[in-house]
C-alpha positions in Angstrom: 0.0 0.0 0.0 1.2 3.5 -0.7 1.2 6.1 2.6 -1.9 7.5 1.9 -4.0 4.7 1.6 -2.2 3.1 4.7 -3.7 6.3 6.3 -7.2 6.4 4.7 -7.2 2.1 6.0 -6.7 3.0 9.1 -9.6 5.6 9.5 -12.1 4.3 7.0 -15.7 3.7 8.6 -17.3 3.6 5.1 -16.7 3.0 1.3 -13.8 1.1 -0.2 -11.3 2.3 -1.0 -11.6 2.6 -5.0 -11.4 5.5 -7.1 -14.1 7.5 -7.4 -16.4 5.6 -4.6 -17.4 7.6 -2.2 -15.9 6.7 1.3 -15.6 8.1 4.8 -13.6 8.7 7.0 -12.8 9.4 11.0 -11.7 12.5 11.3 -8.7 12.8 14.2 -8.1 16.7 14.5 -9.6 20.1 13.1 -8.6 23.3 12.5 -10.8 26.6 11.9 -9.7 30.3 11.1 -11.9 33.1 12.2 -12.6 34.6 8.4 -14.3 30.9 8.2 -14.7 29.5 11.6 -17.6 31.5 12.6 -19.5 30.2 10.2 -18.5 26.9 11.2 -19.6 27.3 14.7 -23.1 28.2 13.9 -23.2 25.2 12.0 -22.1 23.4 15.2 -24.4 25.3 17.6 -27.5 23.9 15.1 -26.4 20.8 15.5 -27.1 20.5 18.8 -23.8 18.6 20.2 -22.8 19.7 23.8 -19.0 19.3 23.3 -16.9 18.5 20.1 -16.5 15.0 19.6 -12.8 14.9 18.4 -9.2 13.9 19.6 -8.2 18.1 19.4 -9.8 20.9 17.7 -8.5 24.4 17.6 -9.9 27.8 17.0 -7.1 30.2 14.9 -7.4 33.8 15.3 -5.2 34.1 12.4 -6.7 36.1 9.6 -9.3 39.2 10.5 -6.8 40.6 12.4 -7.5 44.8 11.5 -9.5 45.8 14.5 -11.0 49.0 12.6 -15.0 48.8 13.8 -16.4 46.3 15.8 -17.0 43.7 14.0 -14.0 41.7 13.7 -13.3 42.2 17.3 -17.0 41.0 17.8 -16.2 37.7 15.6 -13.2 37.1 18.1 -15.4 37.2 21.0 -17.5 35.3 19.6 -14.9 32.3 19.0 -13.4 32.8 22.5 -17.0 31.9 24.1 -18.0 29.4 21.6 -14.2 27.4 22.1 -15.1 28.1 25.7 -18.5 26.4 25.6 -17.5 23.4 23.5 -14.3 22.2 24.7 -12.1 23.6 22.0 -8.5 25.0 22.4 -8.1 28.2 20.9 -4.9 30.5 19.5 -5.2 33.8 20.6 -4.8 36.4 18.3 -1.0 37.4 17.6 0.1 33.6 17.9 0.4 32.9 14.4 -1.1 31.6 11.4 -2.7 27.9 11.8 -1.0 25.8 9.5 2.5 27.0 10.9 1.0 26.8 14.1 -0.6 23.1 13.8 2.2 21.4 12.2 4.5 22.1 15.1 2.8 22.3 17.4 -0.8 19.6 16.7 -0.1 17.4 13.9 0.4 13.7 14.2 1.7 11.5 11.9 -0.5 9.0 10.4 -3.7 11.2 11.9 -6.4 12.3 9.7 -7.0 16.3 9.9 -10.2 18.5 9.1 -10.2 22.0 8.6 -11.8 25.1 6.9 -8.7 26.4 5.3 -8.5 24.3 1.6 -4.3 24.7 2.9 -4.8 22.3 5.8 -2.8 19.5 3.7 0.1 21.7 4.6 0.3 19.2 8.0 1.6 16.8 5.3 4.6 17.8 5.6 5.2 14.9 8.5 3.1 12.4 7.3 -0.5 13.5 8.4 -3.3 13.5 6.0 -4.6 17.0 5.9 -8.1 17.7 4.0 -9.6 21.4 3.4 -13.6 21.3 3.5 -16.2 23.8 3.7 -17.1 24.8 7.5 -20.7 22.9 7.8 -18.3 19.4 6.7 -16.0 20.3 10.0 -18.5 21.2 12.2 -19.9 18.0 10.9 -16.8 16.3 12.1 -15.9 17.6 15.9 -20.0 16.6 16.4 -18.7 13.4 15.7 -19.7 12.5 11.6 -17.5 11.0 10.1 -16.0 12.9 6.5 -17.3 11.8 3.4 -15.9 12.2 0.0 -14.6 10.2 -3.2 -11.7 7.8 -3.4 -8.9 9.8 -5.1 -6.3 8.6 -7.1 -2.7 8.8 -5.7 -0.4 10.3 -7.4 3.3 9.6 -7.1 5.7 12.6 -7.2 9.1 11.2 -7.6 12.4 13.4 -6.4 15.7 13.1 -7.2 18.7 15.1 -6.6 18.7 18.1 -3.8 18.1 22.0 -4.4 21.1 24.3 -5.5 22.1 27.1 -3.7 19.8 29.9 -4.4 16.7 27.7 -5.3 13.9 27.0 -3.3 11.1 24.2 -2.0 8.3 27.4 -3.3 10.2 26.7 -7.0 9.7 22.6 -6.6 6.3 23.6 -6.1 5.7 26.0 -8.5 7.3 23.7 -11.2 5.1 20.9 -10.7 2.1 23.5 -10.8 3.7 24.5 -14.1 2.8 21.0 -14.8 -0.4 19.7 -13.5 -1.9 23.7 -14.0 -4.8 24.5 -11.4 -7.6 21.7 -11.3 -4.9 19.4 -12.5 -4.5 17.8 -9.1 -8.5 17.7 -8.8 -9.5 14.4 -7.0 -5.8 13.5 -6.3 -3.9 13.1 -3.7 -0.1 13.8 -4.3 2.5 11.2 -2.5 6.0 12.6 -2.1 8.8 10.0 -2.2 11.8 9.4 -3.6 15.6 9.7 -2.7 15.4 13.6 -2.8 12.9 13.6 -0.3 14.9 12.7 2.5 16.9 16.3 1.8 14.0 18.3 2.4 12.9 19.2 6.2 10.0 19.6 7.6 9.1 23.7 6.8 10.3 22.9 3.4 7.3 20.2 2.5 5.0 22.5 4.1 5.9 24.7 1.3 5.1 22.3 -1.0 2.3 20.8 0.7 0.7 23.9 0.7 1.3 25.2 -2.9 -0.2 21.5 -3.5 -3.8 22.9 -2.8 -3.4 25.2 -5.7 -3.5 22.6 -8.0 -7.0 21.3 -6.8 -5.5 18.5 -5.1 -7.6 16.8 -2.1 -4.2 16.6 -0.5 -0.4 15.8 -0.4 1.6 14.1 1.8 5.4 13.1 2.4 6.7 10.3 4.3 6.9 10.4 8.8 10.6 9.5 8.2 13.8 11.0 9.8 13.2 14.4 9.1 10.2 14.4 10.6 11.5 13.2 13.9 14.1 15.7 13.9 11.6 18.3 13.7 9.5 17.1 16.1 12.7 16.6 18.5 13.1 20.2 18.1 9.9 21.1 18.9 10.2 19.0 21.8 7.1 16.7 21.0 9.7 13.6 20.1 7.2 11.0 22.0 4.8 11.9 19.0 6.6 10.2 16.0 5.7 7.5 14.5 7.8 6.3 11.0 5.3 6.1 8.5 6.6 5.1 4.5 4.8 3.3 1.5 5.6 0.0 0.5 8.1 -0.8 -2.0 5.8 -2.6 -4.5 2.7 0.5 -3.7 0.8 1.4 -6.6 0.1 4.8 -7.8 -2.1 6.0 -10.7 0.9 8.0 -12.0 4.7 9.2 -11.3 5.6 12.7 -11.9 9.3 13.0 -11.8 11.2 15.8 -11.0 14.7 15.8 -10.4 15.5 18.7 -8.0 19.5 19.8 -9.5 17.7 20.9 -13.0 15.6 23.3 -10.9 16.0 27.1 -11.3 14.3 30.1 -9.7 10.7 30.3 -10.7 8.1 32.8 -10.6 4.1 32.8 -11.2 2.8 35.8 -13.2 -0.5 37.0 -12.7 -3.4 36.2 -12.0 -3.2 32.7 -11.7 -0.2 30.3 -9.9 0.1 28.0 -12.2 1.3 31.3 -14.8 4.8 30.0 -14.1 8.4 31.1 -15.7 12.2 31.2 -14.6 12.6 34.6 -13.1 15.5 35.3 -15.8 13.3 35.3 -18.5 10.5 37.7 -16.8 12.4 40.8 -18.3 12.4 43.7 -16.3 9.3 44.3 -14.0 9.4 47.0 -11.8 7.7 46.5 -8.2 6.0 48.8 -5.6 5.3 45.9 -3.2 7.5 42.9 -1.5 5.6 40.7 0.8 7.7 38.1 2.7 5.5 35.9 4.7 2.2 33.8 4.8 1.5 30.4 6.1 3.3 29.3 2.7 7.0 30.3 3.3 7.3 31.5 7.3 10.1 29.3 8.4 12.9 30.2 10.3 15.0 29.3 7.6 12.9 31.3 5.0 13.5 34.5 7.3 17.2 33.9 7.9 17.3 33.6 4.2 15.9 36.2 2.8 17.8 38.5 5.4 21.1 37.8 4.6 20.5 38.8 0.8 19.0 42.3 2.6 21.7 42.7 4.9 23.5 46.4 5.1 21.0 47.2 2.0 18.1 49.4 2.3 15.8 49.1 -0.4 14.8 51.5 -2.8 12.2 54.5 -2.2 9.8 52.9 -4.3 9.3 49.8 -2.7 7.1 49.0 0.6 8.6 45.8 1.7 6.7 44.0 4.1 7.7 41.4 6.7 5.2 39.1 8.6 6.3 36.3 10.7 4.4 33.0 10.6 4.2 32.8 14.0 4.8 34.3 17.5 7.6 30.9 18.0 9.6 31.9 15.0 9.2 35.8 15.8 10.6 35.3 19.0 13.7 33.2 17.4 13.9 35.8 15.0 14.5 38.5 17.5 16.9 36.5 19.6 19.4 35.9 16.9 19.1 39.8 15.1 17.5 38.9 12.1 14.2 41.3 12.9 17.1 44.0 12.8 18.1 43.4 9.9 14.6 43.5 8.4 14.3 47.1 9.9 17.4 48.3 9.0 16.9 47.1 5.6 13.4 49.9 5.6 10.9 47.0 5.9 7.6 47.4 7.4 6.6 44.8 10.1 3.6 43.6 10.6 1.7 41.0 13.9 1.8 37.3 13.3 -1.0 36.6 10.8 -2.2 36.2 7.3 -2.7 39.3 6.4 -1.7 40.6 3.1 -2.2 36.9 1.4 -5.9 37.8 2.2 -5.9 41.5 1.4 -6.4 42.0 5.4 -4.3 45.5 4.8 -0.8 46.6 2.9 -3.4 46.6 -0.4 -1.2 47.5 -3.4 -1.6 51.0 -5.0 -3.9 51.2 -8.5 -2.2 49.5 -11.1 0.6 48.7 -8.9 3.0 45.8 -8.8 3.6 42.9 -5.5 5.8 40.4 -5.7 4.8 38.1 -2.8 5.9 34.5 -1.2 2.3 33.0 -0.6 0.5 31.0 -2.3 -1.9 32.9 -4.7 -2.2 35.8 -7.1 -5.9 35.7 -8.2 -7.6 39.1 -9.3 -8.6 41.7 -6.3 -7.3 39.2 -3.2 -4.2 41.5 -3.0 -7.2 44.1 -2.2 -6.7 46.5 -5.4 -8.4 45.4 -8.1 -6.4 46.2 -11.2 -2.8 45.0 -9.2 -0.6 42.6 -10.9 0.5 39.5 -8.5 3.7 37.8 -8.4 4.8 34.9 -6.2 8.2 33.4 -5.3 10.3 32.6 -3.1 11.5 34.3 -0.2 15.0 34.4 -1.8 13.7 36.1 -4.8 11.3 38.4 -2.9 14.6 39.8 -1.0 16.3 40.3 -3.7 13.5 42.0 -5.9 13.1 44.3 -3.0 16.8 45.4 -3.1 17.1 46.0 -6.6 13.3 47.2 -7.2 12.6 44.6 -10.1 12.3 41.1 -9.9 15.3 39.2 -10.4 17.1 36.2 -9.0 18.8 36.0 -5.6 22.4 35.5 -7.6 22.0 39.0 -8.9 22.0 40.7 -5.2 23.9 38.3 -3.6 26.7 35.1 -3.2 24.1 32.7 -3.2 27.1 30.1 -1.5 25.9 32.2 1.5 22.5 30.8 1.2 23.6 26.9 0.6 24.2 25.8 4.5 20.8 27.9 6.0 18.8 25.1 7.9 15.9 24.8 10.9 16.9 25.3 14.1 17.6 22.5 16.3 15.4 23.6 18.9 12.9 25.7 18.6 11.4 28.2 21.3 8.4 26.7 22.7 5.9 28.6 24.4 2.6 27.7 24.5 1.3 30.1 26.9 -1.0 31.7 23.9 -3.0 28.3 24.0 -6.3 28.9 26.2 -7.5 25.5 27.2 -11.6 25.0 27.5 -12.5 24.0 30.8 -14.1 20.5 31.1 -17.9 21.5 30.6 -18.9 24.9 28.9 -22.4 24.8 31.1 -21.6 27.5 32.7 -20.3 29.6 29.4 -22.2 32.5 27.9 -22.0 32.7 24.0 -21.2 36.3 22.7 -23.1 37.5 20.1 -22.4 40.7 19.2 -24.6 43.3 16.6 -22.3 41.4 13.5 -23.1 37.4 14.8 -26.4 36.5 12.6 -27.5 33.0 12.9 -27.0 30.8 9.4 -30.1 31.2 7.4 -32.2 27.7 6.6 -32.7 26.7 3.3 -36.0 24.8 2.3 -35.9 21.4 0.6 -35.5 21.5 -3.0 -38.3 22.2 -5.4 -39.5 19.8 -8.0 -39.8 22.6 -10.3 -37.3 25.6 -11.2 -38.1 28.3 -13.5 -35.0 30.6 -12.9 -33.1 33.4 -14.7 -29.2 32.9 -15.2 -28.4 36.1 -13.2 -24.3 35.6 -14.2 -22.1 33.5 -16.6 -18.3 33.5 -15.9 -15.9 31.5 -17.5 -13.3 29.0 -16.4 -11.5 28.7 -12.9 -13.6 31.4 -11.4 -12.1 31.5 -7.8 -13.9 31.9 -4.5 -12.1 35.2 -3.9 -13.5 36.4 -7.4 -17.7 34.6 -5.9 -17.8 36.5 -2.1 -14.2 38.6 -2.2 -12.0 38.6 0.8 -10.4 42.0 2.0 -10.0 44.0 5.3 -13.8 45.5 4.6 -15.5 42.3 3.2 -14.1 40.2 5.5 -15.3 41.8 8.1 -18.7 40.8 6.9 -18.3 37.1 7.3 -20.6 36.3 10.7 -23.7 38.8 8.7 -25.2 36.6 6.1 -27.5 39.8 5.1 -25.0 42.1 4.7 -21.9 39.9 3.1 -24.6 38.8 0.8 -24.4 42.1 -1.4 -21.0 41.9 -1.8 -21.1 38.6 -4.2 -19.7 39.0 -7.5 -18.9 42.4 -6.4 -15.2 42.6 -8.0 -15.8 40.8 -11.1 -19.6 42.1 -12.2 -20.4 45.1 -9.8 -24.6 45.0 -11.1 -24.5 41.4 -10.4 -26.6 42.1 -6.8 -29.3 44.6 -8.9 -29.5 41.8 -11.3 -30.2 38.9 -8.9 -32.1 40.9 -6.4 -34.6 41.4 -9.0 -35.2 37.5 -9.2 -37.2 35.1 -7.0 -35.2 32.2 -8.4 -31.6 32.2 -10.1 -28.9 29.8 -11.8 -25.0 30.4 -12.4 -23.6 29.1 -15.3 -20.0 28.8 -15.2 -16.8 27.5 -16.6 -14.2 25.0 -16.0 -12.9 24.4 -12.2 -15.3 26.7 -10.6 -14.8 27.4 -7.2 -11.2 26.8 -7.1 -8.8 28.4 -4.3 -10.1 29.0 -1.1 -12.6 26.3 1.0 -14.6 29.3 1.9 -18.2 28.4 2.0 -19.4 31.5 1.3 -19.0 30.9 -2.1 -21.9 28.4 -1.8 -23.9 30.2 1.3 -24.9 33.5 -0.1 -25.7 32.8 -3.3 -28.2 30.4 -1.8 -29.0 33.1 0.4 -30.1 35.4 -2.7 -31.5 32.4 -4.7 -29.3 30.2 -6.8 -30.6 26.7 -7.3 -28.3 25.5 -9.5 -24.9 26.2 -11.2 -24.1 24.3 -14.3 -20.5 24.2 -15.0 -17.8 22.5 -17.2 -16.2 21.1 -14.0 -16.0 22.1 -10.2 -13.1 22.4 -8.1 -14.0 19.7 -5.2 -14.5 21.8 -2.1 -17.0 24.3 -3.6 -18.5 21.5 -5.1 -19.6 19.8 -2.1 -20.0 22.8 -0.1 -23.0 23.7 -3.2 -24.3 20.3 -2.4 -24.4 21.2 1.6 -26.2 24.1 1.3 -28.7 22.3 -1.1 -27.8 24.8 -4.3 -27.7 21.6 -7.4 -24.3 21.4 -8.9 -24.6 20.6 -12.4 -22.4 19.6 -15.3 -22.9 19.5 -19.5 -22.7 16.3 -20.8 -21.4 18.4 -23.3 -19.4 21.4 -23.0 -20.2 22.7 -25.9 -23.8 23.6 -24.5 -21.9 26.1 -22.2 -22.4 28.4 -26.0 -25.9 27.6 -26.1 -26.9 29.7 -23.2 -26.0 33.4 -21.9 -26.7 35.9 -19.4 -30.4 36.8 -18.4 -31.4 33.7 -20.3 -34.4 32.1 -18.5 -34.5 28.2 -17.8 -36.8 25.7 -16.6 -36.1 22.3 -15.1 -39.0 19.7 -14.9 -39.8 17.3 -11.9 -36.3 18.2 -10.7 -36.8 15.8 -7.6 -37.4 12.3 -9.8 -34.4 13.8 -12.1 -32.2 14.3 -9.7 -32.6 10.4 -8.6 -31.6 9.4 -12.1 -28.0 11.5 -12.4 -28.7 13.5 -15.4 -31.1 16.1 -15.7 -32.7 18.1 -18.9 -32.8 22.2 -18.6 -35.0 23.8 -20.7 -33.9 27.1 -22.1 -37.3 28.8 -22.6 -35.5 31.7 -24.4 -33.7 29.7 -27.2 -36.6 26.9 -27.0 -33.8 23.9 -27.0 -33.3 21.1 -24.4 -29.7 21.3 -22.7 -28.5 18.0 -21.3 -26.4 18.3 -17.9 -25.3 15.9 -15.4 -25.9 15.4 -11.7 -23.2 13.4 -10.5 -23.9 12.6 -7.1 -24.1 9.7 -4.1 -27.3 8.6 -2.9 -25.6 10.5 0.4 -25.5 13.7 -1.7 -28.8 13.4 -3.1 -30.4 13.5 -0.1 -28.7 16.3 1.2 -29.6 18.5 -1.6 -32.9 17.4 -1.7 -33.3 18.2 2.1 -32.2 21.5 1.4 -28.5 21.1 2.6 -26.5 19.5 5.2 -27.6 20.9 8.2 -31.5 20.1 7.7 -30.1 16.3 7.5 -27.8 16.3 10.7 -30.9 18.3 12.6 -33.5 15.7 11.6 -30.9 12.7 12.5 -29.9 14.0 15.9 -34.1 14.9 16.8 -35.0 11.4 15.6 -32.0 10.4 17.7 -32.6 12.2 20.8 
């Protein structure tokens, strides 16, 4: 068996494990983030569960960290109660960002991980399986449900050889996104072995672990081998390692290859990150904006890097560099050993421990401008300026494109021999005094609910019958930043359905609200991958808060697609893509008997304005049907716990 079915063995409770059948699995740990985790917790208050039902879950307060009205500060009370009343450890604000946070500190090898960030495979980097999901699947999980979704194929990434000097585990990454493109690694999970793997550490999988979401990947995992007990000797949590590998004779669906010496610095070009080239061949782009940070690339190492190419520089007047720190552990180190002085003296700008600029949570880019950045996605407006242009690289090449003020390799600005012997600590500082512990019952815990915490809305059970306008038609991978936008103002929005609601669409098509408010009953029609990036269910929740029934699409990217299905909005497909031509904006449809349809897998919409039949499919479990015909997720789990009780 390879690793990740050893894993998926080990947990199953339903399914077998062959591709495509759905299965299910027992869910170890999750993880929330407070731009997603209130919405989660709602879920989990409907359900009616007095304490979470899991081995650990923890509450991040990791990414709406600008306090400029009350409503962020309002979600963050909010959490503190809720982890409070239902036995869940929570990260106070300033800690960090989760992923750095949860690998070092949380993840197991060989455990199975939940969580409402789609990067929570990052906690592959020692051999856990990490899965993103939408929040009403996690709260699903800590009430003790087990996770449900299809069999992937396994893919086997292959490494060879070890990283030059001056090269990066953000350019592996980016080169095998080169390769599989976004949506390539849909329904996949990616297996790193190999003898190159063994001269990577732990922060440098995370890297690639991370980037691996981008791809569409369900996740990606490397083996529990000696690395990983190194790392989790340094972060004093030895006792936890457990040696995990796959078998000699494992199958795999396929083998990518990639052998690490041929590898040279790369960078994606916006606005997608699979837009990838070798820096050297970019040409001369001139940058306003240099963001080192994000859960992608906020390793020790990556610091320590990055400031010895800045070191007695300053960096030019038109340049806003920007430093973040992953987390309050490797801040601290930072300080200790004079790096964070370099950083300053260099002109950067220093921000808390948090997400921030990944998610346009502040340090917004001017009109037109220019960011280079080290995380993990450039899609159009999350940078928080709508017309910027979004690079990513490495930390290496984001130091150096700060010094000169155009994006260039790390050999140009410095000796990159200087860079070859940087590693991980050998001990890390440990401190987990920003850990607040639930006590052992919450009866005694009030919730906060402050003017910004609405309750979820209910959906009703589908109808049999759908006449519905298409309010919108986009083409393909149409991200979840570009369906409900992320940014310091939007964000803020998250806990008020009502309100977040009327900023859908708002980036991309700014009269998409006037269009849809104007209709009892609307359908999306979209391209290829829809929904990719970010697990943020809002994608799914307030469109079927204004109306959507149905979104027929080329393909879907597989978090939005379920997270469609769990809040009872039908996720449809053309049998033939070709019929995406057939019908436009504004164009009215009708679907027939939609209940009996839905039963069979395929279903006929009728476009009343061209007077033709289009033929889609409805690919779902009998699980799935009846969620969508229940009118979503949480209808189910409420009627099974009240016939249970």
């Amino acid at each position: 068996m390879n690793l990740s079915e050893k894993i998926i063995k080990q947990h199953l409770v339903m399914g077998e494990m062959r591709k495509g059948w759905e299965i299910a699995l027992r869910v170890d740990q999750t993880l929330t983030q407070d731009a997603l985790g209130t919405i989660s917790y709602m879920a989990f208050e409907k359900m009616n569960i007095p304490k979470v039902k899991t081995d650990l879950s923890v509450s991040y307060l990791d990414h709406n960290m600008l306090y400029v009205d009350n409503k962020n500060p309002d979600d963050h009370a909010y959490l503190i109660s809720i982890a409070q009343k239902y036995g869940i450890l929570l990260s106070r604000a300033g800690n960090g960002i989760c992923h750095q946070i949860h690998c070092g500190r949380f993840a197991v090898p060989g455990g199975v991980l939940l969580g409402t960030d789609s990067h929570t495979p990052s906690c592959g980097a020692i051999g856990m399986l990490g899965i993103g999901a939408g929040g009403t699947d996690v709260a699903a999980a800590m009430a003790g449900y087990p996770f449900h979704f299809n069999m992937p194929e396994i893919i086997r990434v292959w490494l060879t050889g070890k990283l030059p000097a001056g090269v990066t585990s953000k350019d592996l990454a980016l080169e095998l996104l080169s390769r599989l493109t976004v949506g390539g690694g849909c329904n996949k999970i990616l297996e790193y072995n190999g003898p190159g793997v063994e001269t990577l550490n732990v922060p440098q999988r995370l890297t690639i672990a991370n980037m691996g979401t981008e791809t569409g990947a369900t996740s990606s995992i490397f083996p529990s081998d000696l690395q990983v007990l190194r790392f989790l000797r340094a972060q004093k949590r030895e006792k936890e390692f457990l040696p995990l590998v796959a078998d000699d004779d494992a199958y795999y669906t396929d083998t990518i290859e990639i052998n690490m010496d041929n590898l040279v610095p790369l960078v994606a070009k916006p606005s997608q990150p699979d837009n990838v080239v070798p820096v050297d061949t970019l040409g001369e782009v001139r940058v306003d904006q240099v963001f080192i940070g994000s859960c992608t690339n906020s390793s020790y190492s990556d610091f320590k890097k990055a400031a010895i190419i800045l070191k007695d520089k300053l960096v030019p007047p038109h340049v806003s560099l920007v430093v973040a720190p992953g987390s309050r552990q490797i801040y601290k180190m930072l300080l200790r050993d004079g790096i964070m002085e370099i950083f300053l003296s260099s002109g950067a700008r220093i921000l808390e421990c948090c997400c921030g600029p990944c998610v346009g949570m502040g340090q917004a880019v001017k009109t037109q401008g220019v960011s280079l950045r080290t995380s993990n996605r450039n899609f159009t407006g999350r940078a928080g300026t709508v017309d910027a242009r979004v690079y990513i690289a490495s930390p290496e090449v984001a130091a150096a494109t700060a010094v000169r003020g155009f994006i260039c390799s790390p050999g140009e600005v410095v000796d990159i021999d200087k860079l070859k012997d940087i590693d991980e600590p050998e001990e890390y500082w440990v401190d987990d005094g920003m850990f607040v512990k639930p006590p052992p019952t919450g009866d005694c815990v009030t919730i906060v609910r402050g003017p910004n915490i609405r309750s979820i809305p209910d959906n009703t059970p589908l109808p049999d019958i759908i006449e519905a306008k298409v309010v919108v038609k986009v083409g393909d991978n149409v991200s979840t930043d570009e369906i409900a936008p992320t940014g310091a103002a939007i964000g803020a929005l998250r806990s008020n359905i009502p309100l977040a609601a009327k900023t859908v669409f708002s980036r991309v098509d700014p009269d998409f609200i006037k269009r849809i408010e104007t209709c009892k009953n609307s359908i999306i029609i979209a391209g290829g991958n829809y929904g990719q990036g970010s697990s943020r269910e809002h994608a799914a929740l307030l469109p079927m808060y204004l109306g959507v029934k149905a979104v027929i699409a080329k393909s879907f990217a597989r978090i939005h697609r379920q997270n469609l299905i769990n809040f009872g909005i039908l996720p449809l497909e053309f049998e033939k893509e070709e019929a995406y031509d057939e019908i436009a904006q504004n164009d009215v449809l009708f679907i027939k008997q939609v209940r009996t349809q839905v039963s069979v897998n395929r279903i006929v919409v009728r476009s009343l304005t061209r007077n033709r039949d289009i033929e889609t499919l409805c690919r779902l479990t009998e699980r799935e049907k009846d969620i969508v015909l229940a009118g979503g997720l949480l209808n189910i789990v409420r009627e099974t716990n009240r016939l249970n009780s």
